[in-house]
N, C-alpha and C positions, 0 to 999 in steps of 0.2 A: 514201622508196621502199625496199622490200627488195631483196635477191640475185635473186630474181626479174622484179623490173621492175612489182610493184605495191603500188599505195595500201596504205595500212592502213585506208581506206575499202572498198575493192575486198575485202582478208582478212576484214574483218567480215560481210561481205553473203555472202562464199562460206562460211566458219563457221558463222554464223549457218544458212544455208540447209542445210549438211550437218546440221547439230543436229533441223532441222525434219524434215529427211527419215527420219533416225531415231526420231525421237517417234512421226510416223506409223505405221512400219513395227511401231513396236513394242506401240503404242496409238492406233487408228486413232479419229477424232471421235464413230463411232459407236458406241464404247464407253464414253469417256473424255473425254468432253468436254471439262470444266473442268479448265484448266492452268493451276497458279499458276509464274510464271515468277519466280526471285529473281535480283535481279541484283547486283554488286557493282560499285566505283566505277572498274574499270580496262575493259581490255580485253577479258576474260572477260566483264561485264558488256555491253557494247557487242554484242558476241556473243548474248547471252541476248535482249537487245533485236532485234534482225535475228530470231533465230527467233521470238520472237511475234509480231511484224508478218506471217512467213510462215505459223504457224499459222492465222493472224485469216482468211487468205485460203484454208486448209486448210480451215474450217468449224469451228475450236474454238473455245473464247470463254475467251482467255486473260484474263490478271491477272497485273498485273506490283508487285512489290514490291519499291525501288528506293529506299533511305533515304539515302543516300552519293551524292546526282548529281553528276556530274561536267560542271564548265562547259564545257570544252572543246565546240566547236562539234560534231565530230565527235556526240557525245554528246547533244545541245541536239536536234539533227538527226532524229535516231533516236526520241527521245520525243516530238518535237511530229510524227513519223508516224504513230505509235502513238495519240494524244490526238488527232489528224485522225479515227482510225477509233473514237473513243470507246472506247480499251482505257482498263479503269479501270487509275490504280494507286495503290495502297490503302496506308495507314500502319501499321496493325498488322497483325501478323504471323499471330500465334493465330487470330483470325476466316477471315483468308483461306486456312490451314493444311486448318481445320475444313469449309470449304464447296468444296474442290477436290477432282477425283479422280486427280490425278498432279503430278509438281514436276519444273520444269528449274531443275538448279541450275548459274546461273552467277554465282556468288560470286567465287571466285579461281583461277585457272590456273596459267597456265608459270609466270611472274613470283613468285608467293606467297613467302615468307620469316619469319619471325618467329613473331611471334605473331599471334591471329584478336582485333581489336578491335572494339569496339562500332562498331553495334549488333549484331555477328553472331555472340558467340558463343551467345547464348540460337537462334538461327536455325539456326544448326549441330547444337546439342545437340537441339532440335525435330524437325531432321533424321535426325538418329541413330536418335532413340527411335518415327521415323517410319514406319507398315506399309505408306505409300502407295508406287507406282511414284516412283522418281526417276533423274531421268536426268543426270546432270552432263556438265559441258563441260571438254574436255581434261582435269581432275584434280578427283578429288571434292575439296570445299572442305575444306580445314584436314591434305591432304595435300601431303606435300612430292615434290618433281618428281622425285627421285631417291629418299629411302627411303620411299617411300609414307606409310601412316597417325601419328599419332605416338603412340609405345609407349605414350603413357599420358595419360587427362584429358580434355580436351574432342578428340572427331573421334578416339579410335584405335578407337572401334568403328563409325564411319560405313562403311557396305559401301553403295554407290547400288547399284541393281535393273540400271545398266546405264552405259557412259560411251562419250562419243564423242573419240576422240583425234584431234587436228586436225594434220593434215597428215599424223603419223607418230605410234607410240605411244612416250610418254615411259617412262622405266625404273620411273617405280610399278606399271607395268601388271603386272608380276612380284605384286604382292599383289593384287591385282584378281580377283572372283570373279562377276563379272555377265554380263550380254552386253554384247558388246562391240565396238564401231563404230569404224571409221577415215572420216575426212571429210576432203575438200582438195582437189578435181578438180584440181587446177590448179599439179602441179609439175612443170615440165621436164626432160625423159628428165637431160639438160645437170646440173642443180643434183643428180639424184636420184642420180646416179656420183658426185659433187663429193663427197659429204657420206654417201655410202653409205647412201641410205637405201632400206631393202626394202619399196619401195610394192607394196600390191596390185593386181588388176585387176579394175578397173569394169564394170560392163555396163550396155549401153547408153547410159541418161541419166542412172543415178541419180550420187548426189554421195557415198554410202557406201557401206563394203562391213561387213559382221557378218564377225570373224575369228572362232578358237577361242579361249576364256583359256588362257593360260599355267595351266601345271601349274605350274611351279620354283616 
């Protein structure tokens, strides 16, 4: 359980559904139907699952590519909902790149470190070299949470069309040059003093708000 007082079943399904909300807003079904969703084997990934289940019910006809599953129940959970509504999800990459009209990338988030290993860097560099909309989850993949892209190699020219920071934006956001979405309904006035974070204000129901990018 977090500082907040919920699951990291409960964080998923609210991430997830802020992610969804943005893809809409940004690329509504009846533009852009086909949404290949990538997911990766953590929590970012767990994320990317929730927003394709809530796209499927938006009217797109997701596709999930998801090579790293993760046993964890949590996880098990999420894809046999997905596989209930007949979301394919497909093993090569290229083909599904080629037949989609926009990408949620959630590969790796807050957590990320290291190095990008198989099978994702050819996925990433796919990404890079890619003209389609993409939209990443809390941190485009194969940046790092604090100095953004890395200076050189695979992912330092990965710029996504657009990203959603979940809860609060992390300090990549300083290199960030897309549109760009804050997601999280759900942090109490209580924890948002504690920890000084400058949430914005919501309207009405939705679960994001589009800030301006940083200039610095």
């Amino acid at each position: 359980m977090t500082a907040c007082g919920y699951s990291i079943d409960q964080l998923m399904e609210l991430a997830g559904l802020s992610v969804s909300q943005a893809v809409y807003r940004l690329h509504p079904p009846s533009e852009r139907r086909r949404i290949l969703v990538v997911c990766g084997p953590g929590n970012n990934g767990g994320d990317g699952l929730v927003a394709a289940r809530q796209l499927f019910f938006y009217g797109y006809q997701p596709t999930v590519f998801y090579p790293k599953r993760s046993k964890a129940d949590i996880f098990s959970r999420l894809a046999t909902q997905l596989e209930i509504l007949r979301v394919p999800f497909v093993d090569d990459f290229e083909p599904a790149m080629a037949s989609t009209d926009q990408v949620v990338d959630a590969i790796f988030g807050f957590s990320f470190s290291g190095e990008v290993r198989e099978p994702f860097p050819a996925v990433i560099r796919a990404l890079e070299q890619s003209k389609l909309p993409i939209t990443s989850v809390d941190a485009p993949s194969s940046w790092d949470i604090e100095k953004g892209p890395p200076a050189s190699g695979l992912g330092s020219s990965f710029m996504p069309t657009a990203l959603v920071s979940l809860t609060a934006p992390k300090p990549l956001v300083k290199h960030f040059r897309g549109r760009h979405f804050i997601g999280g309904r759900f942090v109490p006035p209580s924890i948002a003093r504690k920890y000084e974070l400058d949430l914005p204000q919501y309207k009405g129901i939705d679960q994001v708000v589009e800030v301006s990018p940083r200039s610095d």
